[in-house]
C-alpha positions in Angstrom: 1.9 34.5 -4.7 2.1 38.2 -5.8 5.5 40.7 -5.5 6.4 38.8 -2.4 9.2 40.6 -0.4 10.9 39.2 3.1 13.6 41.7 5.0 16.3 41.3 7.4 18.3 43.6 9.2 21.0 44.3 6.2 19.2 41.4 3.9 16.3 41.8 1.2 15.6 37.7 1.6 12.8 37.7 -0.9 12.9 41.0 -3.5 9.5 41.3 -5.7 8.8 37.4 -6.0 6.2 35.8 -7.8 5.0 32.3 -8.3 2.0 30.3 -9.1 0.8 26.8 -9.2 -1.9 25.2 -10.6 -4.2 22.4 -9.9 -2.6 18.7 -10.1 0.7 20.6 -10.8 4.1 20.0 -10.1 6.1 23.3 -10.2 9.3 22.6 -9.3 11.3 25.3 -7.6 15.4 25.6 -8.1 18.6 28.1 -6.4 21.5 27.7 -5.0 21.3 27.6 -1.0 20.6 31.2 0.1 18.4 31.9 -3.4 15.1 32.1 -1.4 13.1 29.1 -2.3 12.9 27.7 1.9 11.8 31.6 2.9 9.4 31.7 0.3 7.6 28.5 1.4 7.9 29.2 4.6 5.7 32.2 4.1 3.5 29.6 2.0 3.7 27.9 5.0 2.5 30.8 7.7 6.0 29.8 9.6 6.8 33.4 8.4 5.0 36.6 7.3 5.5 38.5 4.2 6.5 42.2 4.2 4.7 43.1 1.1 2.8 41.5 -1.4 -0.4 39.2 -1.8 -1.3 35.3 -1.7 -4.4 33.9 -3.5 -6.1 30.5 -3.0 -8.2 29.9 -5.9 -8.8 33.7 -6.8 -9.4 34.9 -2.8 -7.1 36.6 -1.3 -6.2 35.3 2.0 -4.2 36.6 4.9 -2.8 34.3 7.9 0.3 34.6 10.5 0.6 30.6 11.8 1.0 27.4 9.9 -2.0 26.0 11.9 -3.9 28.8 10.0 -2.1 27.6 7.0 -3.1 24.2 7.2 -6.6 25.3 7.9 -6.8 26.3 4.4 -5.2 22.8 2.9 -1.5 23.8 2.4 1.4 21.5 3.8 4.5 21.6 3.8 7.7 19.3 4.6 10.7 20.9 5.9 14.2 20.0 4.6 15.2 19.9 8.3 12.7 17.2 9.9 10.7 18.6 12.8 9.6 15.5 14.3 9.6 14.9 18.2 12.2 12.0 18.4 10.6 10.6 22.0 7.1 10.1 20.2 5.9 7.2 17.7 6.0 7.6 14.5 2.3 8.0 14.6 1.9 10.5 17.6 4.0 12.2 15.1 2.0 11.5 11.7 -1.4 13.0 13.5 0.7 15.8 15.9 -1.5 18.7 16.0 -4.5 16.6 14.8 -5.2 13.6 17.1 -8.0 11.7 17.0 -9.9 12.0 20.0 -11.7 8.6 21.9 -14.0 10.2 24.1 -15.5 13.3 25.3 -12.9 12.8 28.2 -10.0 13.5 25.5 -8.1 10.6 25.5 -6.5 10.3 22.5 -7.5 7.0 20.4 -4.4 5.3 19.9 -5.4 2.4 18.1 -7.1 4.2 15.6 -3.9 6.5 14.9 -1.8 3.4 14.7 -4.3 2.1 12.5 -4.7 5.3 10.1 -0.7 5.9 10.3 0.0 2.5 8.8 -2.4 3.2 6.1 -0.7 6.6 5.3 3.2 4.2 5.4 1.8 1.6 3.5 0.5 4.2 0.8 4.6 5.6 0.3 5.3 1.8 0.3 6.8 1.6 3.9 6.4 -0.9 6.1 7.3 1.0 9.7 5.9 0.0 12.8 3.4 3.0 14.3 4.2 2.2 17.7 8.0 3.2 17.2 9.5 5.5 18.5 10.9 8.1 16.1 14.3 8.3 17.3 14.8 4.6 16.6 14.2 5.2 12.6 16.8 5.9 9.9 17.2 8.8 8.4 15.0 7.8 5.5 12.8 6.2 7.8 12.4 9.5 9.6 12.0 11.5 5.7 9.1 9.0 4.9 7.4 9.9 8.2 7.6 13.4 7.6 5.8 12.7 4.2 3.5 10.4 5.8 2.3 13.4 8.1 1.7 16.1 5.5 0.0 14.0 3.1 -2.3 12.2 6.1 -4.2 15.8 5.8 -6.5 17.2 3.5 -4.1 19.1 1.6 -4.5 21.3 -1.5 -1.6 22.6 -1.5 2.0 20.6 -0.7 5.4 22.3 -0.7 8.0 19.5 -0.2 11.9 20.6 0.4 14.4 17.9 -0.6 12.0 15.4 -0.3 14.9 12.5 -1.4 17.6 13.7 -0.2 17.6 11.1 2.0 16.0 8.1 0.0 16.7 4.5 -2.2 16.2 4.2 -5.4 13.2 2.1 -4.8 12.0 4.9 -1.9 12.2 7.7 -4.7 10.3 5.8 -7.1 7.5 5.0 -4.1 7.7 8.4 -3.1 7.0 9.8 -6.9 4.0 7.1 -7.4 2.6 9.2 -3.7 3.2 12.6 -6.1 1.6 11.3 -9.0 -1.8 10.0 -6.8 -1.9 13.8 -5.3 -1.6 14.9 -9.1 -4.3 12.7 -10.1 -6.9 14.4 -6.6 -6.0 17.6 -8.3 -3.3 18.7 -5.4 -0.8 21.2 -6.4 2.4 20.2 -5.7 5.3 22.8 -5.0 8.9 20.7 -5.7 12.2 21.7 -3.9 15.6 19.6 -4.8 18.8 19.8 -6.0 18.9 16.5 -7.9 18.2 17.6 -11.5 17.3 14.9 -12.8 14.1 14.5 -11.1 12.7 17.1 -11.9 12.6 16.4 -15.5 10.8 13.2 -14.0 7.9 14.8 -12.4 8.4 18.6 -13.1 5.3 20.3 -15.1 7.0 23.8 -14.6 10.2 24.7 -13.4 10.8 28.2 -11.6 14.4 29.3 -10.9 15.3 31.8 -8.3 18.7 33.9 -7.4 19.9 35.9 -4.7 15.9 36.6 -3.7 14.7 37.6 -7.0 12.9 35.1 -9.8 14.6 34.6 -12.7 12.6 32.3 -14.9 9.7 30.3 -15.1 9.3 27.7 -17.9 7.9 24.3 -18.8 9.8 21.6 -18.3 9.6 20.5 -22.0 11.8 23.8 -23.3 14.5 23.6 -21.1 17.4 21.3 -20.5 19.8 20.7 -17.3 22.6 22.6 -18.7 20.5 25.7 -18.8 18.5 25.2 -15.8 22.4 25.2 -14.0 23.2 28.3 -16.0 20.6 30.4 -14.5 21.0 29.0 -11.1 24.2 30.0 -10.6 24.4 32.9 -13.1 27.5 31.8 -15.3 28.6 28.4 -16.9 29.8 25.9 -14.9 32.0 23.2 -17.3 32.0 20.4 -15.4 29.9 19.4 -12.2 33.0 17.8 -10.6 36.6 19.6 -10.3 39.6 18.1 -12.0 41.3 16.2 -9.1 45.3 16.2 -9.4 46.3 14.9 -5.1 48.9 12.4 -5.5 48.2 9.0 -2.8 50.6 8.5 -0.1 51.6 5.8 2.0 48.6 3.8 4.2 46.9 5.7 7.0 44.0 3.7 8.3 44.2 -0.4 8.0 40.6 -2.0 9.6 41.5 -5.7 9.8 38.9 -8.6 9.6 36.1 -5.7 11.9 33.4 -7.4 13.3 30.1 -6.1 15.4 27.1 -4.5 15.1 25.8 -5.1 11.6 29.3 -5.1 10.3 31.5 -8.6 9.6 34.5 -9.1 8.4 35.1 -5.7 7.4 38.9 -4.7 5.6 39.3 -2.0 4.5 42.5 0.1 3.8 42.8 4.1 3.3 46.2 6.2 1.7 47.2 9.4 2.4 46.0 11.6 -0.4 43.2 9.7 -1.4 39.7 9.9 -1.7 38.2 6.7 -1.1 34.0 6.2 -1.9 31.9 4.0 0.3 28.7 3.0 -1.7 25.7 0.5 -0.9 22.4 0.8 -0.5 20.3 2.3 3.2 21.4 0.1 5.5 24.3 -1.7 4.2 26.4 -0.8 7.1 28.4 2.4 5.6 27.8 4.5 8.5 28.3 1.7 10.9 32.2 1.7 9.7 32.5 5.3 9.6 30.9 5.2 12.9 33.6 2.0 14.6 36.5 4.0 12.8 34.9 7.3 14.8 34.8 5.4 18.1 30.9 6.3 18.4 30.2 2.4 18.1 32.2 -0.8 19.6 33.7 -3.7 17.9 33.7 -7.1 18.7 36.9 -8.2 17.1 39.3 -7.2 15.1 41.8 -4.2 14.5 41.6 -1.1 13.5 45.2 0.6 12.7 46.0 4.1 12.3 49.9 4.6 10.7 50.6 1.4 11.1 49.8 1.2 15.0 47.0 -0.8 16.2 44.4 1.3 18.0 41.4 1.0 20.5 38.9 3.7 20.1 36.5 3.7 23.6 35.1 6.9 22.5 34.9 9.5 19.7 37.4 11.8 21.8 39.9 9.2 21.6 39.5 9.1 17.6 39.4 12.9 17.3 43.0 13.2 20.0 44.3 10.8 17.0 43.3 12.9 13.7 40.1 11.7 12.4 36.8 14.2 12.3 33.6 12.5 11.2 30.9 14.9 9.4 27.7 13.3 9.9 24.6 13.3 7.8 22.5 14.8 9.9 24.9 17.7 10.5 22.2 19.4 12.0 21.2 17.3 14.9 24.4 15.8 15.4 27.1 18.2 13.9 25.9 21.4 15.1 25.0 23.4 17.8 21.9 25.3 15.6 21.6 28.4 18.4 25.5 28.9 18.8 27.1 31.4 16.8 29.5 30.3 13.7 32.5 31.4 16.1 31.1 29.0 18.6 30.9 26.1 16.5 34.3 26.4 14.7 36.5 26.7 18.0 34.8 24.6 20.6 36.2 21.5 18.8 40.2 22.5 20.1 39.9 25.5 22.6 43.2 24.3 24.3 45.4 27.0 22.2 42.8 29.4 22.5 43.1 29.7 26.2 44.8 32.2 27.8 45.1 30.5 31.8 41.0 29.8 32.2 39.8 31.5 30.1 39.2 31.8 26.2 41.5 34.7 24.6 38.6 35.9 22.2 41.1 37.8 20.2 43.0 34.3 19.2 39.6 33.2 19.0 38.4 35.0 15.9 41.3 35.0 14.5 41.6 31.3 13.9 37.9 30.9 13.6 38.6 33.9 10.3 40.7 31.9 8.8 38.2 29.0 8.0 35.7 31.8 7.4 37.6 33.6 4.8 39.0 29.7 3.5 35.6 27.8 3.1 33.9 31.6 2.2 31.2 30.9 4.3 28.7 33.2 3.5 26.9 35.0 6.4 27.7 38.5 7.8 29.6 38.0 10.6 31.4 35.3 12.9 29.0 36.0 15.4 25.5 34.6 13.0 23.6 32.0 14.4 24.0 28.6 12.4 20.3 28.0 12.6 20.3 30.9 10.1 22.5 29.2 7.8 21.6 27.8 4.3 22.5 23.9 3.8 25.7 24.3 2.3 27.3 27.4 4.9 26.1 24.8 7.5 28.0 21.9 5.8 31.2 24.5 5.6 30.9 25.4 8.9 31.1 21.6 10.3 34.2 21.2 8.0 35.9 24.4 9.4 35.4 22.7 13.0 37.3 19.5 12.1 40.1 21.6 10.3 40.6 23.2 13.3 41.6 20.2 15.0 44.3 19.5 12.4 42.7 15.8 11.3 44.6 13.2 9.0 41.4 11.8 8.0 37.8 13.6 7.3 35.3 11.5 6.6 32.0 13.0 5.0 28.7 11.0 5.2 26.3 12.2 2.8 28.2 15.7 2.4 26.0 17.4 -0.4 22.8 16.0 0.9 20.3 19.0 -0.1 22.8 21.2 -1.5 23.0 23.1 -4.3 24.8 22.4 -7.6 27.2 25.8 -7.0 28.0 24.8 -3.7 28.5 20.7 -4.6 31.4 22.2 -6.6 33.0 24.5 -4.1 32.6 21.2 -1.7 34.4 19.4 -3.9 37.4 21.5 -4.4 37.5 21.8 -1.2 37.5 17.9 -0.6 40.8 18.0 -3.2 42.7 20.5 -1.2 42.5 18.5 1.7 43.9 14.9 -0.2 46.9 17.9 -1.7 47.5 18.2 2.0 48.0 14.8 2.3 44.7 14.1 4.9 42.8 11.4 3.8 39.3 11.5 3.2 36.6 8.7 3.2 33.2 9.8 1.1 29.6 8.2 2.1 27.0 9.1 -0.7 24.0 7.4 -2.2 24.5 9.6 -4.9 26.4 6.9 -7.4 27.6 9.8 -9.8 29.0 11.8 -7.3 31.4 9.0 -6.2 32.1 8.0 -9.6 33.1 11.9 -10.6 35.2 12.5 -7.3 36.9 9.3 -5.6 39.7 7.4 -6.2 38.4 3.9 -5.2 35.6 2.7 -4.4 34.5 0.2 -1.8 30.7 -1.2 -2.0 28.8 -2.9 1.0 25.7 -5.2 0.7 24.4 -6.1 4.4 27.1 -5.3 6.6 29.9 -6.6 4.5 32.1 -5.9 1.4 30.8 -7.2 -1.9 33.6 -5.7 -3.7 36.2 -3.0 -4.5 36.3 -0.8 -8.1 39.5 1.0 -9.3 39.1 4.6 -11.2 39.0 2.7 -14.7 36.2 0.4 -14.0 33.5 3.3 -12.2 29.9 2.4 -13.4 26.7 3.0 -12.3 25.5 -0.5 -12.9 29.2 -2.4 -11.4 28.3 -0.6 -8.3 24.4 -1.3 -8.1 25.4 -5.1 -8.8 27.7 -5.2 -5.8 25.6 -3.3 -3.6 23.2 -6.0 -4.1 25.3 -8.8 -3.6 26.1 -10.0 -0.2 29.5 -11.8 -0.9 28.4 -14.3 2.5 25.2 -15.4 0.5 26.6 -15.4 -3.5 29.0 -17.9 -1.7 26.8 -20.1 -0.1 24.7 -20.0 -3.0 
């Protein structure tokens, strides 16, 4: 890709970019949200169309406008944002836009696309049934899918867009073996993440990019993370996580002896002014309790107390009336409205002040909605952008304005830097410690073990719907954690 440009009304998106890749490469491409790197591929892609500049596949120029066009010529790509039909299988959704065909009558061959789907699964190490529908997967489930699909194709070319963001331990390392077999049919393989440490795990080259423009390329061999995070961000960053100084209240949130669901037995206690870290591996049941304390799932038996009062959530809107806001990791299919504006999205969580008699004074309106804009510096021109136009982390912000505009006692974030850059990580954070100075209490979901060990007060670990165990500030480790999240207390016991 030659002197690539991309404008918007009032924005140069893409300003004189180049970037190559070689065969059975992995270039691995770095920013901060809003650098450039997702509207660069998505020109790769033919999901957008340069202003200027020139693309070459092996020495010819070529020249398309649609990512069917695209694919035509053997690039993929995989979309941070999953575009996957939730009604269909996971294999009408592995082979959409190329079915295989039974008959001259057009049916589509069903068993044959179960059949090949499986194949492609079984090749990331996955064992997911075809025949599923895609809106019964997890997350990760749904990530592996979307992997599935590109890599089903006769690719040349694959651009992948915080691929893991989403992924175990085990996953990742299945996922890089899948990287290293394209490497080995001579694909070229264009890497997108904000986990660092990856990349000096399957990087070749790295290329770092900045408000549009390139500002390095280099091989991975002569250059080191601190540097790397230099360049990103343009100035030296001393720590990755902020000094936290709240000091912990009194209890706020007491779930006694929770069952239902996957969950049992579940206790768990929360303080005012605290951060408390909820760790385990996919599927250990940490969004099931953020979920029960939310109201968005029911319980069986047991308590859940808010200030000392016992409390029966029947739905979310009883958990929100009460002070707790949930930010859910997949802010963008349940957190958001993508095609609202940012205005829309802050205030439609507590309009009752902003009415004047039936209607919405719009004056109050953006000038409660500008104080979380101004607060959180979301970055975007106006109140009045679309959040679809959003990068990762002003989409993240924009969620959290919403819940502190209801005035919560509790946040709780699942997965809140999930494919987010290292600058805006640390602006999360801080922002995450002046909420536990305010006193609101915050619970933190992360598979990301260094990220709960560099911001939370406590941790709690969960191993197949229960707690395995609880770690105070002194005794944070990497491995501590890992053990417990693999130890179902129910089974060590009866062992």
């Amino acid at each position: 890709m030659e002197n690539i440009s991309k404008r918007y009304p009032g924005v140069l998106a893409l300003d004189d970019v180049s970037f190559d890749l070689g065969k059975g490469e992995v270039h691995c491409l770095l920013g901060e949200n809003g650098a450039g790197k997702s509207t660069l591929m998505k020109i790769l892609s033919g999901a957008l169309v340069k202003d200027d500049g020139n693309i070459f596949i092996e020495e010819n120029a070529v020249n398309y406008h649609s990512p069917s066009e695209a694919q035509k010529l053997g690039i993929g790509i995989i979309y941070q944002d999953f575009k996957l039909i939730p009604e269909l299988t996971a294999a009408d959704n592995i082979f959409l836009g190329s079915e295989i065909i039974k008959n001259s009558f057009s049916f589509l061959d069903k068993e044959k696309m179960n059949e090949f789907a499986l194949k492609a699964l079984e090749e990331l190490g996955e064992e997911i049934p075809a025949d599923i529908p895609v809106n019964k997967l997890s997350v990760a489930q749904r990530q592996m899918i979307e992997i599935a699909k590109a890599t089903q194709r006769n690719i040349r070319i694959l651009a992948m867009d915080e691929p893991t963001a989403s992924l175990t331990n085990s996953e990742i390392e299945n996922l890089f073996k899948v990287i290293r077999k394209l490497k080995s049919r001579g694909v070229g393989i264009i890497y997108i993440s904000h986990r660092l440490e990856e990349i000096f795990e399957i990087g070749d080259r790295v290329t770092v990019m900045r408000d549009g423009k390139k500002i390095i390329t280099s091989s991975i061999k002569d250059t080191g993370i601190k540097e790397l995070i230099k360049q990103m961000v343009g100035r030296e960053l001393a720590s990755e996580f902020p000094e936290h100084t709240a000091i912990m209240g009194e209890e706020i949130l007491n779930l006694e002896n929770i069952n239902g669901g996957k969950l049992t037995d579940i206790n768990l206690k929360l303080h005012r002014g605290e951060i408390l870290g909820l760790a385990g591996l996919v599927g250990a049941g940490r969004s099931e309790v953020a979920r029960v304390i939310f109201g968005a799932d029911k319980i069986e038996s047991g308590k859940i107390k808010l200030e000392g009062k016992a409390q029966k959530f029947r739905y979310p809107k009883d958990a929100i009336n009460s002070g707790i806001a949930l930010l859910t990791e997949d802010r963008n299919l349940y957190g958001l409205f993508m095609e609202r504006s940012i205005r829309e999205n802050v205030s439609v969580s507590n309009l009752s002040p902003l009415m004047k008699g039936i209607f919405i004074d719009k004056v109050e309106e953006k000038k409660a909605v500008g104080k979380y804009f101004d607060q959180l510096q979301i970055k975007a021109p106006t109140q009045e952008t679309k959040v679809e136009n959003l990068s990762g982390g002003n989409r993240q912000k924009v969620v959290l304005a919403r819940w502190l505009h209801t005035n919560s006692k509790i946040i709780i974030f699942d997965e809140p830097t999930a494919g987010i850059d290292i600058g805006v990580k640390f602006e999360i954070y801080n922002l995450i410690n002046r909420l536990v100075e305010r006193g609101i209490g915050v619970i933190i979901i992360s598979s990301e073990l260094p990220e709960l060990i560099g911001i939370a007060d406590r941790i709690v670990v969960m191993c197949e719907g229960r707690i395995s165990g609880e770690l105070q500030k002194k005794d944070f480790s990497q491995e501590k954690i890992l053990k417990l999240a693999t130890q179902n207390p129910e089974k060590t016991y009866a062992h």
